[in-house]
Z-matrix of the N, CA and C atoms (Angstrom, degrees):
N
C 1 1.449
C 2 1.520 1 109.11
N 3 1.021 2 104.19 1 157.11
C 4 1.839 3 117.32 2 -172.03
C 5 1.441 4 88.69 3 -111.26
N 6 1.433 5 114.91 4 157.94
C 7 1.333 6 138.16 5 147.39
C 8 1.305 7 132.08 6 -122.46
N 9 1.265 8 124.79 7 135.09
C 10 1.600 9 133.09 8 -150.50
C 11 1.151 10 99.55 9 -123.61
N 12 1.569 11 129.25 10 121.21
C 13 1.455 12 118.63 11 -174.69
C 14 1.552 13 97.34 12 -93.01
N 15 1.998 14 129.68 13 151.30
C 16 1.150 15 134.95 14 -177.10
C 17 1.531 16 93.25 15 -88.59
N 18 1.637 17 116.05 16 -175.97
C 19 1.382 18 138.27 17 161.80
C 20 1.685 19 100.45 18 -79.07
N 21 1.069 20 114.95 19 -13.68
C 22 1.593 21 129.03 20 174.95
C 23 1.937 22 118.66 21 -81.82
N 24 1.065 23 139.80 22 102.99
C 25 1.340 24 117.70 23 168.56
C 26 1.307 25 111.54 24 -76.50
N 27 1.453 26 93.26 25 134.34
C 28 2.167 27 116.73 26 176.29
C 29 1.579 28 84.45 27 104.09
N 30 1.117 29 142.69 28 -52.93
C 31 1.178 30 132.51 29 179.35
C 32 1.649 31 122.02 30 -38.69
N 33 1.328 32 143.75 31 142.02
C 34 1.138 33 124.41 32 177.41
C 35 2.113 34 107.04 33 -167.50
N 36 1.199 35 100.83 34 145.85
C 37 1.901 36 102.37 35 -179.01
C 38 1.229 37 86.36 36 -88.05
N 39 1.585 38 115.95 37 145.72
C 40 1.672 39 113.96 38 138.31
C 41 1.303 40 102.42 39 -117.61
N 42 1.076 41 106.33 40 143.34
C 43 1.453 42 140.85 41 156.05
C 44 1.593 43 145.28 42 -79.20
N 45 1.074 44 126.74 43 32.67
C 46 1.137 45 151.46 44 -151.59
C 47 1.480 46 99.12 45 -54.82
N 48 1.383 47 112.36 46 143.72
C 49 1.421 48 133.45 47 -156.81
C 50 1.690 49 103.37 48 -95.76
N 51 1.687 50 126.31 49 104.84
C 52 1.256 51 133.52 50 157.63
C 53 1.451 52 130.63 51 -58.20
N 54 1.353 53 136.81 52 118.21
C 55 0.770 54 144.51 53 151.93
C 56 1.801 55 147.18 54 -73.40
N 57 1.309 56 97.57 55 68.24
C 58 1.816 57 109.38 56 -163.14
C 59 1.366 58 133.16 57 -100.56
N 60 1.285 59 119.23 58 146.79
C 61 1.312 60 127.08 59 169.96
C 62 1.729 61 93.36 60 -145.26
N 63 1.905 62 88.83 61 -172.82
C 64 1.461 63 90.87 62 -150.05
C 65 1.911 64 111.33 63 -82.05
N 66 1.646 65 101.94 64 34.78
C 67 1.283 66 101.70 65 179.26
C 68 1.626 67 99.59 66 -92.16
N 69 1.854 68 115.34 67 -31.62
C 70 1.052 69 112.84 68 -151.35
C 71 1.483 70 103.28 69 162.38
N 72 1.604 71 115.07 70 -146.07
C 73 1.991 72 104.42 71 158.58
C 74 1.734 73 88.69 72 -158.21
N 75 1.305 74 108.76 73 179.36
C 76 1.335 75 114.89 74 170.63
C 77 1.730 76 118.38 75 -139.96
N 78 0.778 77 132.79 76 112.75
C 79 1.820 78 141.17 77 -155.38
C 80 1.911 79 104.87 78 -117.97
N 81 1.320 80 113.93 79 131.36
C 82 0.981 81 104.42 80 169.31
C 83 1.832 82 99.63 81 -90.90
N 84 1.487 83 110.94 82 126.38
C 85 1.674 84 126.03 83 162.70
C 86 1.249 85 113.90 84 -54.66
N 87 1.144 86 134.05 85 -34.97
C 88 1.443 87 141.63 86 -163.28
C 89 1.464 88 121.55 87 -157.84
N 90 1.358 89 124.98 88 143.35
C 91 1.466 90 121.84 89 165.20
C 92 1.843 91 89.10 90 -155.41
N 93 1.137 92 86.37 91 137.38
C 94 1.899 93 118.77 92 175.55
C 95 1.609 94 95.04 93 -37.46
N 96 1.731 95 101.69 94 -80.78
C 97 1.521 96 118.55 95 -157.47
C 98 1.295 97 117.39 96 -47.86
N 99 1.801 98 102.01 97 -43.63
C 100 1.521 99 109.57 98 169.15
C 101 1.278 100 119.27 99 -68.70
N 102 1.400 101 132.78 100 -17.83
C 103 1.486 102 105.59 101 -162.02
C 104 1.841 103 89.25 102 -104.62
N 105 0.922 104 116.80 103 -5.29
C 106 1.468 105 129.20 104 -170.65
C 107 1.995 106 98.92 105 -81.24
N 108 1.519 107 108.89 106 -58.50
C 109 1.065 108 96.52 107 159.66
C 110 1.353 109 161.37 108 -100.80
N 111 1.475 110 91.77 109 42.64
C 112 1.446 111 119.85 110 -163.45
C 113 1.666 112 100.91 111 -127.95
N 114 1.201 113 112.04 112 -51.61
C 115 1.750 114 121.22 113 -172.48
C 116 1.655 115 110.36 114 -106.26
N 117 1.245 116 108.75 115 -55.99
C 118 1.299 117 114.42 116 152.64
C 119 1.610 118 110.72 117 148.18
N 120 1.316 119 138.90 118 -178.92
C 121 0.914 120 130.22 119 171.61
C 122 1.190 121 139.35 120 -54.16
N 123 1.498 122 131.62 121 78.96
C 124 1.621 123 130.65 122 -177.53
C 125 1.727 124 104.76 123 -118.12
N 126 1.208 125 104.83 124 143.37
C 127 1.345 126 108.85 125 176.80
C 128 1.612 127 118.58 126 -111.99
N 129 1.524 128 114.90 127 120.04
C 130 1.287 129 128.11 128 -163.89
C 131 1.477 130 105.18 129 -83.63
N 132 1.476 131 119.25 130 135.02
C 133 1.745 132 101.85 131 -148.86
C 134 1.943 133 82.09 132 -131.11
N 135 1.629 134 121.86 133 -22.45
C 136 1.217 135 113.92 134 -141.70
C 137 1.864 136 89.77 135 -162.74
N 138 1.478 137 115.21 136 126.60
C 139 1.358 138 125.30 137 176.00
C 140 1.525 139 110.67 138 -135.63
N 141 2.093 140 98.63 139 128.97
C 142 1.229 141 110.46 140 -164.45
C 143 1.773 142 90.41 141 -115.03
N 144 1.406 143 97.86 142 154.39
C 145 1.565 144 118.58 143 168.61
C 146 1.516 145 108.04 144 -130.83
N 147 1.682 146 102.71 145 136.49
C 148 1.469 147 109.52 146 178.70
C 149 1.284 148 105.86 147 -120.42
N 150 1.416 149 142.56 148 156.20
C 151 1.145 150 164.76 149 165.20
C 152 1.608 151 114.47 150 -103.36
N 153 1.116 152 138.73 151 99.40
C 154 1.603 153 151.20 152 144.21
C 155 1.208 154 109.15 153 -77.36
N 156 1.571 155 121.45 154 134.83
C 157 1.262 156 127.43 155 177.77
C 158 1.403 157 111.41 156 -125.56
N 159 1.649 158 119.36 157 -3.24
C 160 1.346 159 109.49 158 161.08
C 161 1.752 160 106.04 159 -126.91
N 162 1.306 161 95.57 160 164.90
C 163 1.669 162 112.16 161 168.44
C 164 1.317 163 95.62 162 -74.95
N 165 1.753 164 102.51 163 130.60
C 166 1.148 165 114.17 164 148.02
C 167 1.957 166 108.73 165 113.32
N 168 1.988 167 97.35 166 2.62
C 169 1.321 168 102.44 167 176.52
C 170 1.463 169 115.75 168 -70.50
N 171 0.946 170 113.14 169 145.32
C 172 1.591 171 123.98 170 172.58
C 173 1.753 172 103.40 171 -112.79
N 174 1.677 173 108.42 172 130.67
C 175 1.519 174 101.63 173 164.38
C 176 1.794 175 81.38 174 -140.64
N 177 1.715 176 88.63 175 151.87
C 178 1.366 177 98.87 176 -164.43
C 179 1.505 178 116.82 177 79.30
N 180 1.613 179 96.74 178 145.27
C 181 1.341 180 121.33 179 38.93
C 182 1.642 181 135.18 180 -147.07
N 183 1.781 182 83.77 181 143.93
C 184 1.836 183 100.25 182 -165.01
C 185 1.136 184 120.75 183 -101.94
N 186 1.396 185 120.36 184 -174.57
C 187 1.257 186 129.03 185 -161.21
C 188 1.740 187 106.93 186 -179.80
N 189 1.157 188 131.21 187 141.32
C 190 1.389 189 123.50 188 144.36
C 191 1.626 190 118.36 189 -123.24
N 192 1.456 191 111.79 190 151.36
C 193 1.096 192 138.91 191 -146.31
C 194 2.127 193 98.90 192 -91.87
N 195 1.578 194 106.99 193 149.75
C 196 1.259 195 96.65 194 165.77
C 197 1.466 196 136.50 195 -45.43
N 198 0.946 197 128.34 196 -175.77
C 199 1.354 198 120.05 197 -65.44
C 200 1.469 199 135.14 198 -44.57
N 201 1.560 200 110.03 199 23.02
C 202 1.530 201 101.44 200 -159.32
C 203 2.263 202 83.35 201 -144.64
N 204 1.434 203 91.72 202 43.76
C 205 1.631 204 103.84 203 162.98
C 206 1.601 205 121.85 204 -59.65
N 207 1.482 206 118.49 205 110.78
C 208 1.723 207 97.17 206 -179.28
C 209 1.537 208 122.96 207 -110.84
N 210 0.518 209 120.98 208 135.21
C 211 1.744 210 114.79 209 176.31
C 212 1.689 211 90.33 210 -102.37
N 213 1.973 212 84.31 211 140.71
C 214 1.167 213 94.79 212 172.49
C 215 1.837 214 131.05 213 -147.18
N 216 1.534 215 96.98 214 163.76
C 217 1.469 216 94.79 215 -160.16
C 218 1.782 217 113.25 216 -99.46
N 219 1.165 218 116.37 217 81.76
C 220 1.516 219 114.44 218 -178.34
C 221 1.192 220 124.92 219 -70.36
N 222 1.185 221 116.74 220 169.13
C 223 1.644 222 130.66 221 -165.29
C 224 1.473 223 92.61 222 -157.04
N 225 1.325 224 108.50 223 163.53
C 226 1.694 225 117.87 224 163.96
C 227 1.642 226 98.93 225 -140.59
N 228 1.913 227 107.71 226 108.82
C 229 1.427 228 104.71 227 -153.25
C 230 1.707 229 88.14 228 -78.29
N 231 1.373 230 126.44 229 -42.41
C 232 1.527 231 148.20 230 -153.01
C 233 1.626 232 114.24 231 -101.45
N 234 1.229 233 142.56 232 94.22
C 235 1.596 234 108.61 233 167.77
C 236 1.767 235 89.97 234 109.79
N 237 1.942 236 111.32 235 -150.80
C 238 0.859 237 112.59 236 -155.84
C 239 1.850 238 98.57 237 -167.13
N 240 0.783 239 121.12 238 128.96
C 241 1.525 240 131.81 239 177.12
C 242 1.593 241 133.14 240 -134.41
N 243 1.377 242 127.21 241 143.59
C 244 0.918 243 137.13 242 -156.27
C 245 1.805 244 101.60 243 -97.90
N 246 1.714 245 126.10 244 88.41
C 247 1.579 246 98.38 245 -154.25
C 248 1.528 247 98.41 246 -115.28
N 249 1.702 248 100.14 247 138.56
C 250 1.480 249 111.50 248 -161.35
C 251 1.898 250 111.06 249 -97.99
N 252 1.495 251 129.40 250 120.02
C 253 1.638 252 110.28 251 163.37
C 254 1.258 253 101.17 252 -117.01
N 255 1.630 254 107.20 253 141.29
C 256 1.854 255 116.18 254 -168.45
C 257 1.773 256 80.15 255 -109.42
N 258 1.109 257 118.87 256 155.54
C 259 1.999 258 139.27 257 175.81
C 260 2.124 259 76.79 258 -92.33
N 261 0.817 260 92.73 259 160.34
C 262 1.639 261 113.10 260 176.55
C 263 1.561 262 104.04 261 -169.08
N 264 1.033 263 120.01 262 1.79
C 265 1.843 264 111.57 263 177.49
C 266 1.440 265 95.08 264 -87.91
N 267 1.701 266 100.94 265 125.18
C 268 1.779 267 112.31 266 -179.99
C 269 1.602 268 98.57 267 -74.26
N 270 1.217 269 86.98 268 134.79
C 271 1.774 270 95.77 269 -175.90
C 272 1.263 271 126.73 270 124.34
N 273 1.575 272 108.46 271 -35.15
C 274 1.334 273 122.72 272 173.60
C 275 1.915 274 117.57 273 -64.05
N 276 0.837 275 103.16 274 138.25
C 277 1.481 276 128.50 275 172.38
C 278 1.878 277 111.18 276 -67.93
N 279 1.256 278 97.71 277 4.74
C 280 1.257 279 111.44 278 -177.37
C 281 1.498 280 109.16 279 -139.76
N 282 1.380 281 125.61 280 -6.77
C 283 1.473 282 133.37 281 178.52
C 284 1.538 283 103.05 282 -41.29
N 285 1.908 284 118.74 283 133.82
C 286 1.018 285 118.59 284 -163.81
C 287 1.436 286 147.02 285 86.79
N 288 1.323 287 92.07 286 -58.28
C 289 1.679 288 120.31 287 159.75
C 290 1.382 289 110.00 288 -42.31
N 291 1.688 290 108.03 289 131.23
C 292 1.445 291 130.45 290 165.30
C 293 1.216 292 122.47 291 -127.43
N 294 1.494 293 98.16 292 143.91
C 295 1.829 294 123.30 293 166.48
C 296 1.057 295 108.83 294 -114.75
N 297 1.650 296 99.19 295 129.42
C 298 1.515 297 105.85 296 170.14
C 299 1.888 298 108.66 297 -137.15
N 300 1.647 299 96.18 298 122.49
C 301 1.900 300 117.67 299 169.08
C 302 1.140 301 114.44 300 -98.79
N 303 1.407 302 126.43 301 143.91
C 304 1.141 303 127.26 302 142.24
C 305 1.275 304 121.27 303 -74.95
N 306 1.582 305 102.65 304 136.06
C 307 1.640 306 104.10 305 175.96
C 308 1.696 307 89.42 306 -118.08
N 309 1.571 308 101.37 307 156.34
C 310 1.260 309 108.20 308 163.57
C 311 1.681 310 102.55 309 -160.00
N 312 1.774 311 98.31 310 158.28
C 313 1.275 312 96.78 311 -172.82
C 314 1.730 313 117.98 312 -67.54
N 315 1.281 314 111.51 313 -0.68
C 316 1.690 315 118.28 314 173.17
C 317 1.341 316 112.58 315 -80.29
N 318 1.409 317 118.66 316 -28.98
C 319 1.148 318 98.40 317 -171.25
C 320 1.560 319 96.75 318 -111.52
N 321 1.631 320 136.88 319 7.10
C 322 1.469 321 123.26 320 -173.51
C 323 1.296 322 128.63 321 51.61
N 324 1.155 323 101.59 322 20.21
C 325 1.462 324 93.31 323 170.16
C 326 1.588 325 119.65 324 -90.34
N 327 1.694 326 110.06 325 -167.72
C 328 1.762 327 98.34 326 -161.36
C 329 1.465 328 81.36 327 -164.93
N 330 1.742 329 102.12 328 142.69
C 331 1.512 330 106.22 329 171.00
C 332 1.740 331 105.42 330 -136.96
N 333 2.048 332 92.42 331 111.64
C 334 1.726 333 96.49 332 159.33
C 335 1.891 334 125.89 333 -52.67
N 336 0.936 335 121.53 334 121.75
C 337 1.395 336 140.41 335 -175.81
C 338 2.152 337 89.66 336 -90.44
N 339 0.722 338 179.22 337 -55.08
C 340 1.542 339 154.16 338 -85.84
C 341 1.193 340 134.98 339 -19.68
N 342 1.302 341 152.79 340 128.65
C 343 1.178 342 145.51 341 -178.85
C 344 1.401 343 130.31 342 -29.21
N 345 1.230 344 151.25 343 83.71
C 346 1.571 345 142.53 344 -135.89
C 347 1.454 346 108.90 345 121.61
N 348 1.465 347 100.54 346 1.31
C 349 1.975 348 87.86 347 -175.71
C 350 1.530 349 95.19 348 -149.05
N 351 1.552 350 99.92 349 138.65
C 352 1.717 351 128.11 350 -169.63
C 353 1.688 352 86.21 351 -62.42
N 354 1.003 353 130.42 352 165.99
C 355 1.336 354 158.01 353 171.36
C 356 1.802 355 128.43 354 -142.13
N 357 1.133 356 99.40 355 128.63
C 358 1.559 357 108.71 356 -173.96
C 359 1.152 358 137.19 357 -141.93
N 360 1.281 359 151.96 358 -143.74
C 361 1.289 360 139.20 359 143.80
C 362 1.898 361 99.66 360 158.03
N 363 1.418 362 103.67 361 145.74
C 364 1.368 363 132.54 362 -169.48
C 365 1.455 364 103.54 363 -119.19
N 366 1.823 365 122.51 364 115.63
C 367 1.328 366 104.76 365 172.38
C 368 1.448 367 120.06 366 -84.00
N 369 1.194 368 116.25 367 172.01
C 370 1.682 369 130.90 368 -164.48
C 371 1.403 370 106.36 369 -100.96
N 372 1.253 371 108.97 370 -44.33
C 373 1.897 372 116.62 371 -165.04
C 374 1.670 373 88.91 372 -137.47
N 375 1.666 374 113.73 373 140.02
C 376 1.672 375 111.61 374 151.45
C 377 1.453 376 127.41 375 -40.77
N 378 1.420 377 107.65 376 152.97
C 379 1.486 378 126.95 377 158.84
C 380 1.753 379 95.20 378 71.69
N 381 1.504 380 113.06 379 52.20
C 382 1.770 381 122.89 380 -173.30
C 383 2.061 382 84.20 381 -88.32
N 384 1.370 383 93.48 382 153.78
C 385 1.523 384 107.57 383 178.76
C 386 1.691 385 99.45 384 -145.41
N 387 1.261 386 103.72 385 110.34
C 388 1.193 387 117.88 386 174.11
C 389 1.577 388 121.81 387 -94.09
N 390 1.403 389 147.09 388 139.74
C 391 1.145 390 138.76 389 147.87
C 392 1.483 391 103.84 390 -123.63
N 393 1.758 392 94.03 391 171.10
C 394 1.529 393 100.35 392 -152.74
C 395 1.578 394 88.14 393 -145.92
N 396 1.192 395 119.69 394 165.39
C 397 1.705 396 126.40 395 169.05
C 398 1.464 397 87.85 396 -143.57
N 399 1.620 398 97.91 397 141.47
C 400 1.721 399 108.40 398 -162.94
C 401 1.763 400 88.06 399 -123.91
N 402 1.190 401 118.39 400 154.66
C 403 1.604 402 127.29 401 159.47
C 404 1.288 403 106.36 402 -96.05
N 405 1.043 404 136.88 403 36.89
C 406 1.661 405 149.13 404 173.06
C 407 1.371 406 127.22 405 -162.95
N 408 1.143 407 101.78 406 143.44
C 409 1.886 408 91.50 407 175.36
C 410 1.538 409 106.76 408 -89.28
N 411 1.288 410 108.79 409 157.40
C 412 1.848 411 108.39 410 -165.80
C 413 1.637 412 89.83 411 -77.03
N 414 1.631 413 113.81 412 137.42
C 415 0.955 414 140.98 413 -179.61
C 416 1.838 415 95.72 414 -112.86
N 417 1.315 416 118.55 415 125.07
C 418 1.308 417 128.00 416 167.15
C 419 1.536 418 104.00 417 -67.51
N 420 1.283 419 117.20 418 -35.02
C 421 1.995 420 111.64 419 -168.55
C 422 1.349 421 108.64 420 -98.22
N 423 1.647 422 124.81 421 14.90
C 424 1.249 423 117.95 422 -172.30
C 425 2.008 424 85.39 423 -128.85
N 426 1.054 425 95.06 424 -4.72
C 427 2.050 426 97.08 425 -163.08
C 428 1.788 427 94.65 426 -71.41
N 429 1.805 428 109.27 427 107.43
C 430 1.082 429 102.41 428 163.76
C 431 1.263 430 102.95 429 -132.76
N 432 1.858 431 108.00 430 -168.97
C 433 1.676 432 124.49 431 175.15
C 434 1.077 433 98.11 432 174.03
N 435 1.516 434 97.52 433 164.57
C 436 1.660 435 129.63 434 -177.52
C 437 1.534 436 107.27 435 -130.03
N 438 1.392 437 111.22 436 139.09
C 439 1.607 438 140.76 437 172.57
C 440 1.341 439 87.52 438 5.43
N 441 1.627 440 105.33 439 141.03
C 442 1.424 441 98.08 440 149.22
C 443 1.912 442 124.42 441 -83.21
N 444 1.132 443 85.46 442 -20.55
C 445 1.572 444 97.09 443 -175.88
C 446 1.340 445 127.70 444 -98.00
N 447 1.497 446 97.58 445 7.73
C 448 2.012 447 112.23 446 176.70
C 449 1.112 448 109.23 447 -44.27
N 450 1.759 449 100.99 448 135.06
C 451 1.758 450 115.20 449 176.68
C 452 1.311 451 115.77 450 -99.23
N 453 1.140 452 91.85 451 18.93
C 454 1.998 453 102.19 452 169.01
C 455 1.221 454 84.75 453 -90.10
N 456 1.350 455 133.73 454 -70.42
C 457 1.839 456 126.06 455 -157.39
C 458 1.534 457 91.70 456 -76.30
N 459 0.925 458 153.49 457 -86.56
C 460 1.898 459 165.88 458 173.94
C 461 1.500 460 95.22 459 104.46
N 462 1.537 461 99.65 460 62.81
C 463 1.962 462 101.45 461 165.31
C 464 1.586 463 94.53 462 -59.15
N 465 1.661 464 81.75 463 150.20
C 466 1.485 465 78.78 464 174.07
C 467 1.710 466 94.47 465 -121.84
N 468 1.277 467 84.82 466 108.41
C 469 1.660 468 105.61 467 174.34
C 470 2.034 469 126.68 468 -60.83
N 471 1.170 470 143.57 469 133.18
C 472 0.784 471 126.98 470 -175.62
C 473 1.827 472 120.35 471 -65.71
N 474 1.239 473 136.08 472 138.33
C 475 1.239 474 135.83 473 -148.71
C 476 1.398 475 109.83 474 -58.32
N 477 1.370 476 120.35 475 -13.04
C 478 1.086 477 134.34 476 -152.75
C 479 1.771 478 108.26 477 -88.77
N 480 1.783 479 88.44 478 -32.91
C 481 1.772 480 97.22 479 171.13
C 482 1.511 481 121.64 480 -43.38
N 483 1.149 482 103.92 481 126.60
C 484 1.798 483 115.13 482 179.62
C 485 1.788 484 122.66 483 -113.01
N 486 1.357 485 112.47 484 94.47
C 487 1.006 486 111.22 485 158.01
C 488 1.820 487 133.12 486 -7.26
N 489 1.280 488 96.63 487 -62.00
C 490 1.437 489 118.01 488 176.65
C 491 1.819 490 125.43 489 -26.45
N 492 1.837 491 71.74 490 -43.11
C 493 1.617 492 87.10 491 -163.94
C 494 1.391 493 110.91 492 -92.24
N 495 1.055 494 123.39 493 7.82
C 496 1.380 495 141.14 494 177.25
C 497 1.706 496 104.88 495 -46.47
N 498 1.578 497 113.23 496 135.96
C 499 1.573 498 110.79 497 174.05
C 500 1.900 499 90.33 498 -79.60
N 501 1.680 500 107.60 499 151.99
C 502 1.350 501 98.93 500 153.07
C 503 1.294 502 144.40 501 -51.55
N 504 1.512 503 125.18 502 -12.41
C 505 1.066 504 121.45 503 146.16
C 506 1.475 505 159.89 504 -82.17
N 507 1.886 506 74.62 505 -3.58
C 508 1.895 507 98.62 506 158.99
C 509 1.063 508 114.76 507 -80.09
N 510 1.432 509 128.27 508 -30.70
C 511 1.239 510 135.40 509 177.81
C 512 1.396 511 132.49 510 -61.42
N 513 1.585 512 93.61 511 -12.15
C 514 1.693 513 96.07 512 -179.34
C 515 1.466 514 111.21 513 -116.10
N 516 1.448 515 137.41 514 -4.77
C 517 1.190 516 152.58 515 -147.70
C 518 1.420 517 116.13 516 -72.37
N 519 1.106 518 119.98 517 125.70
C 520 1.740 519 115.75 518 -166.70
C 521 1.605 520 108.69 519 -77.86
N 522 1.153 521 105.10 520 132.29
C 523 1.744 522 124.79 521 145.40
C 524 1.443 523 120.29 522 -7.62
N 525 1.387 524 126.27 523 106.23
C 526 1.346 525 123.65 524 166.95
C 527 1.532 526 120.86 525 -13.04
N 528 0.990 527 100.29 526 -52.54
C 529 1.838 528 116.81 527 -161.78
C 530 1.958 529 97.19 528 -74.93
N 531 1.034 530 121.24 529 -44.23
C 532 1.065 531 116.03 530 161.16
C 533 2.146 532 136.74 531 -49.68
N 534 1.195 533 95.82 532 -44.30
C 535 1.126 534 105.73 533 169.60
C 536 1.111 535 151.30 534 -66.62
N 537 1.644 536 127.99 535 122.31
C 538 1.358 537 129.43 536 -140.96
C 539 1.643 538 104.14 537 -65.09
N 540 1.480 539 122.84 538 148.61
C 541 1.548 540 120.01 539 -174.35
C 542 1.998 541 95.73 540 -78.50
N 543 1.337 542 88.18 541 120.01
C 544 1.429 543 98.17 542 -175.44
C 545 1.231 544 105.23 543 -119.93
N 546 1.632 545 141.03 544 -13.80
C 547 1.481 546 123.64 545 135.39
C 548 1.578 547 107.89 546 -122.28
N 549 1.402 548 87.77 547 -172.24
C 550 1.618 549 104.57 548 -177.44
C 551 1.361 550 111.70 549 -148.04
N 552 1.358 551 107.29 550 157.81
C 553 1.528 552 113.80 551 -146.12
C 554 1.704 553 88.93 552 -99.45
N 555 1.552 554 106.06 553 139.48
C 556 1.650 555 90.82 554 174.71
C 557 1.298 556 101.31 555 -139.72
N 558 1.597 557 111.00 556 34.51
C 559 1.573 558 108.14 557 150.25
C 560 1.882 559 105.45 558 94.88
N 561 1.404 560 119.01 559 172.21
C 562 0.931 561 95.75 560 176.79
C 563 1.571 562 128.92 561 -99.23
């Protein structure tokens, strides 16, 4: 596996190494030892899969709150996505600040999110299939987010992003600037 450093610190692409001939290839997605000594020690407890069926969905952006903070490890198994991590630990030198990769299932790549940063993503092409490995189990009383479209952060979303498709609970999500400081940055 390769590692790709972001404009984000803790943020990071992996790149995981294909193995092909003309049947196909075979890649290991994950290994413990490596991502432990490469990113650092987090333990993946809980893996989510999403289904988008149009271009141009936006989900996020989320976050959950202590004690049940997750950092997470995305993939885009289907299709192609635009995937967003905002820094939100007050203190950081990066508070606010966003990176945004495309992952797609052609090229295998994968982007760590860390605990402290909103998470998102906009698909590119229909019928996108995302999975995710979380370091937390989803907690309903810790499940938060902010705007997808906040002009405090000004992601710049691909044009293709659609309001429309918004879940109702993206739709109501408060403003960075509003939101209570729920971590803090303690350097590296």
């Amino acid at each position: 596996m390769i590692l790709k450093k972001t404009d984000l610190e803790g943020v990071f692409e992996v790149l995981p190494f294909r193995h092909g001939d003309d049947r196909g290839y075979f890649s290991e997605t994950f290994r413990d030892d490596w991502f432990r000594a490469h990113i650092g020690s987090h333990r993946f407890v809980q893996e989510n899969q999403s289904l988008s069926r149009a271009a141009g969905v936006v989900r996020g952006l989320h976050f959950q709150s202590e004690p049940s903070a997750q950092g997470k490890l995305v993939r885009c198994v289907a299709g192609a996505i635009f995937d967003v991590g905002v820094d939100i630990r007050v203190g950081s030198p990066n508070f606010g600040r966003w990176v945004g990769v495309v992952l797609s299932a052609e090229a295998g790549n994968q982007l760590w999110v860390p605990p402290g940063f909103l998470h998102g993503f906009c698909t590119l092409v229909p019928d996108c299939l995302v999975s995710y490995k979380v370091t937390a189990y989803y907690d309903r009383a810790c499940d938060k987010g902010v705007r997808w479209d906040d002009q405090d952060i000004a992601i710049t979303w691909p044009d293709l992003a659609d309001p429309a498709h918004l879940s109702p609970k993206d739709r109501h999500q408060p403003a960075l600037r509003d939101l209570p400081p729920y971590f803090n940055y303690e350097g590296s």
